[in-house]
N, C-alpha and C positions, 0 to 999 in steps of 0.2 A: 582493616586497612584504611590508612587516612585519605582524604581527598588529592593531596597531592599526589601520592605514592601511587593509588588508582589512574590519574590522571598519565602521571610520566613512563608506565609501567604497559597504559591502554597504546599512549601513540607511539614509545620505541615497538611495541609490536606489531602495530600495523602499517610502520612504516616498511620494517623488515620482512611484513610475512604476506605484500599485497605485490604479488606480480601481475596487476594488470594498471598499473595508474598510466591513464592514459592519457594525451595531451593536456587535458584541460585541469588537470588533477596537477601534473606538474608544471602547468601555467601560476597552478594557485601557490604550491609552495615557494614558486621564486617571488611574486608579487609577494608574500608576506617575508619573505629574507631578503627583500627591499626594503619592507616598510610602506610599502602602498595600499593594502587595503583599504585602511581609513580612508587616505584623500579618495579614493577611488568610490569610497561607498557615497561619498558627496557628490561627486561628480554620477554617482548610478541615478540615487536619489531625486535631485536637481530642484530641494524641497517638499517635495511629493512628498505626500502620508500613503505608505504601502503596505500590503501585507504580504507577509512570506507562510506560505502553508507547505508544511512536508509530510509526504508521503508515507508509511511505513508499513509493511505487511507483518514478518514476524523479527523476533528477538529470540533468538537463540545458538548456545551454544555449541561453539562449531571448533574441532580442531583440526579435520584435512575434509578439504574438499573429495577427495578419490574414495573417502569412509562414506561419504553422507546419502542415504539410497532416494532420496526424493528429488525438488526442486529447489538446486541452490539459488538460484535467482530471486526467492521469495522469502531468503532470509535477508532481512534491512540490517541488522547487526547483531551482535554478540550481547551479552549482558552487561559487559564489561564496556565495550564499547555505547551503545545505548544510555549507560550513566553517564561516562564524562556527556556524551550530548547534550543529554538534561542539565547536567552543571553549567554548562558553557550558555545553555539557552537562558537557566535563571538566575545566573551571575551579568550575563553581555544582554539580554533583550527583552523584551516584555511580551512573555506568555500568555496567549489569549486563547479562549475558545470562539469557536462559529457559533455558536450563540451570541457571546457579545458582540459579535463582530455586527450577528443580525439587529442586536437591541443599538448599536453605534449609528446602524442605515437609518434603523424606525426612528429617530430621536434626530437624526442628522448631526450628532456628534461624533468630532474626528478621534478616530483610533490613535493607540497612543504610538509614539515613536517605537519606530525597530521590531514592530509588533510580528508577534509567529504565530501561527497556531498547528500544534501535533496532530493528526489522525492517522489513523490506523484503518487496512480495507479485510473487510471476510469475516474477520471472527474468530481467529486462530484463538485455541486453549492458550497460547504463551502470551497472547497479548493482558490474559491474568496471572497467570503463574510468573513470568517474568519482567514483562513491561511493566504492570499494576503498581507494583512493589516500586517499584524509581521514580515513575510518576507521582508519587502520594508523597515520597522521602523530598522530592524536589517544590511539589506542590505547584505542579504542571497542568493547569488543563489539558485535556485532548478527547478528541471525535474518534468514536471505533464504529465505521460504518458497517454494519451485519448483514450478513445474505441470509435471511431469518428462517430459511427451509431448514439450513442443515445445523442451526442451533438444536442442542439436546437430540440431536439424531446420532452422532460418533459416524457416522458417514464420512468418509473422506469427501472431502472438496473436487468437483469433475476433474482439475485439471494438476491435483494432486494423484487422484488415480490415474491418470493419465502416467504423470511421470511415473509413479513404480511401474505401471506394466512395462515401459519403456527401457529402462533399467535395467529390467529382468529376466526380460523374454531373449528365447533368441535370436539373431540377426534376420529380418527382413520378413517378421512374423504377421509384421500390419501389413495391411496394403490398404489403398481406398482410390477411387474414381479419381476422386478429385488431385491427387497426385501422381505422377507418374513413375516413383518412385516407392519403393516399399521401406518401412523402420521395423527395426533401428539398423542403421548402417554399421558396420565396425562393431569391435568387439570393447575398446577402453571406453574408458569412463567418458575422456573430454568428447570421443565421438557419439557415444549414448547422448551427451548432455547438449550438443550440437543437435541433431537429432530429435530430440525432447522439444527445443525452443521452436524448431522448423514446423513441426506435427501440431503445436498448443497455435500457432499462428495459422494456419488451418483451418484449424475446428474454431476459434474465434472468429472468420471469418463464413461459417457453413451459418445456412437458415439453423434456428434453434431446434426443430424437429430431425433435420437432420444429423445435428450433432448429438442431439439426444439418443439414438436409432444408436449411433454408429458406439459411443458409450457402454450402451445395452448388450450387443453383441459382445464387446471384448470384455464387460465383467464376466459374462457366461464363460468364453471362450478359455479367458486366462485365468480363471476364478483358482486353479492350484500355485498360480504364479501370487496373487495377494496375499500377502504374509499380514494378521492383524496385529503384530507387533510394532512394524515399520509402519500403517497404515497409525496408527497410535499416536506416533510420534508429531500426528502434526492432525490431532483432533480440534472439533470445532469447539467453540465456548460453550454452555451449558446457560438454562435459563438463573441458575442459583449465580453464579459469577459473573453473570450480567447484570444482577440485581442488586448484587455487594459493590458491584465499581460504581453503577449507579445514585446509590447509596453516599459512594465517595467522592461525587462531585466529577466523575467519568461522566463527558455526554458521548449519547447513542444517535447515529442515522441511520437513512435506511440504504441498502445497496441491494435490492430487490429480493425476490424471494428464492430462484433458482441460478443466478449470477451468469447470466445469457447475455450477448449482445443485442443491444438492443434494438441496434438498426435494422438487427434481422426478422424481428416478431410485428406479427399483425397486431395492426391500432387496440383491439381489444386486452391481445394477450399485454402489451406492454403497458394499457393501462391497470390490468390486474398486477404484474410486475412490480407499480410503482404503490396502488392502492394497499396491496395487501400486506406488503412488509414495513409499509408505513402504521395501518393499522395493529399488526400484531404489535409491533414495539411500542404504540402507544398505550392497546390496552396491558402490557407487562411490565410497562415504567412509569403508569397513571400520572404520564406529562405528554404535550404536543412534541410531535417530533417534524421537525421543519428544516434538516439537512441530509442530502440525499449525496452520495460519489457515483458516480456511474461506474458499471461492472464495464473491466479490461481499461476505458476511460481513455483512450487514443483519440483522433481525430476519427476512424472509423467507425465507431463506438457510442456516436453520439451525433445527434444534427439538430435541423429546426422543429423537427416532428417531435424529439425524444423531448427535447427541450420544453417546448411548448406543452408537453403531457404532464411532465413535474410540474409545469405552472398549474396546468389547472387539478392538479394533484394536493397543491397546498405545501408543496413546497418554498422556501426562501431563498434558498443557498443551495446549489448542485458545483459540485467538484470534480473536475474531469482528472485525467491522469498525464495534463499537457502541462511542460513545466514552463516558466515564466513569471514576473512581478505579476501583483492584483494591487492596482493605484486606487485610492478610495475615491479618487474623484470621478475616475470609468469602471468601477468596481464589476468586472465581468459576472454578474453575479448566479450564471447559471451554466459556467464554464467556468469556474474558479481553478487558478493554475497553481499547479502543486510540481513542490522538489522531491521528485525521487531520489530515497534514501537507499542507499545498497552497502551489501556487505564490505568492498572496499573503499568504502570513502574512507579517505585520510584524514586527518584531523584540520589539515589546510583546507582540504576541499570543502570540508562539513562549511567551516568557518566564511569560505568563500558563496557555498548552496544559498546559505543562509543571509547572506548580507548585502549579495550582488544577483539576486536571483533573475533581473531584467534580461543579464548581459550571459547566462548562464542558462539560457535556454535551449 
């Protein structure tokens, strides 16, 4: 299929097949059937050498939301969708990685105009099997930060287990303290998935032992409700296909070892956190590893303590999951603000994430 045909083929169907564009998404498409974007990315700009970093967790094939038994919210886009991306980023912008960005600081040489950099959070198997492949064809840097416990484990991710049990249990089979409510509420899908997002906000919010504890219990509890087929479907990377992207000019950070919040662990545990998923990927990619994303990466998720640890951790660069420009002159460099990418961005929106990211926070 030729690049156009992929191109015109990607955005008639996500214009047609995204019932949730929401204000700012059709903010973007009338700005560009103005013809405003341009003068606007001047006026965003106002000179400024900025960097635009987006977010992405997985790439994968999706045809109805009501079929897919996990966490839709943690698919960033389709395969199909995902290329023209890449096109549009190495056709319109200059692809960088958090590397140069680092060697741009150390040198105090300015980044180049319209500058992006891709990363990727967790470790998902697709960010090889699918993202790898368009990445390499387009000839993209990008950061795949890993939560290095559940590499080469096939372990689901906590808050991937999380959603199947959610999914699949009966109504109102959780309960916990901390809510005065029991899940999942309702028997469809949208209220399972309503449901899902209320419960993962939660347990992101519990000390990490006690999130842990409460995990424990419902693997035991729902252990006939965990199908390893569905659990499959959204495995972690493996040390061999970290090695091969590596290899390819993929850079790796660290996103700690058990992907906990971290405001919630004592000073010790979160310096083991930060120390020991730095070290294992350094000794498995015999290179320094000096970009870290913070696990969930919200405003709650991070402070002057968390901060402060990566510094004396030997980190350069920390990425929160807070979206807004990164100006090279105030280069927030240990909150770097990142575009969350989601399954219905529209191809205006992308194009708007991407080039007015100040104003699109």
């Amino acid at each position: 299929m030729s690049r156009a045909t992929l191109s015109s083929n990607w955005i008639a169907e996500s214009a047609a097949s995204d019932p949730r564009r929401g204000r700012a998404q059709r903010l973007a498409e009338a700005l560009e059937q103005c013809g405003l974007l341009r003068p606007l990315k001047l006026l965003h700009d106002r000179r400024r050498t900025g960097l635009t970093v987006l977010a992405y967790h997985r790439v994968v094939p999706f045809d109805a939301e009501s079929a897919y038994p996990l966490d839709v919210e943690l698919i960033s886009a389709t395969p199909e969708g995902f290329a023209w991306q890449m096109d549009y980023i190495r056709h319109n912008m200059n692809p960088v990685s958090l590397e140069q960005v680092l060697q741009r600081l150390d040198s105090g040489e300015p980044l180049p105009p319209n500058a992006v950099a891709v990363t990727f959070d967790d470790g998902f198997n697709d960010t090889y099997s699918r993202a790898f492949p368009i990445l390499r064809r387009h000839a993209i840097p990008a950061t795949v930060f890993v939560t290095t416990g559940y590499v080469d484990s096939r372990e689901p991710f906590w808050f991937e287990l999380v959603a199947q049990i959610v999914m699949r249990v009966a109504p109102r089979s959780i309960s916990l303290p901390e809510s005065p409510r029991a899940f999942p509420r309702g028997t469809s899908q949208t209220q399972r998935r309503r449901c899902l997002q209320t419960l993962l906000g939660i347990l992101k919010e519990l000390p990490n032992e006690r999130r842990t504890e409460l995990l424990g219990e419902w693997r035991e509890r729902f252990a006939p409700m965990i199908d390893p087929s569905i659990t499959n479907l959204s495995r972690p990377l493996n040390w061999h296909e970290i090695l091969e992207m590596s290899g390819a000019g993929i850079e790796f950070g660290a996103h700690t070892v058990t992907h906990p919040n971290l405001t919630t662990v004592k000073d010790e545990e979160l310096a083991w956190e930060l120390a020991e998923s730095k070290r294992v990927l350094e000794e498995r990619l015999g290179r320094s590893i000096r970009t870290l994303a913070y696990p969930i990466g919200t405003h709650s998720a991070y402070d002057d303590r968390v901060m402060e640890a990566a510094r004396r951790c030997g980190f350069g660069l920390a990425a929160s999951y807070v979206s807004g420009a990164n100006w090279q002159s105030q280069l927030p460099t240990f909150e770097l603000h990142r575009q969350h990418i989601g399954l219905h961005c529209t191809p205006s929106y992308f194009r708007a994430l991407v080039n007015l990211p100040g104003w699109l926070a």
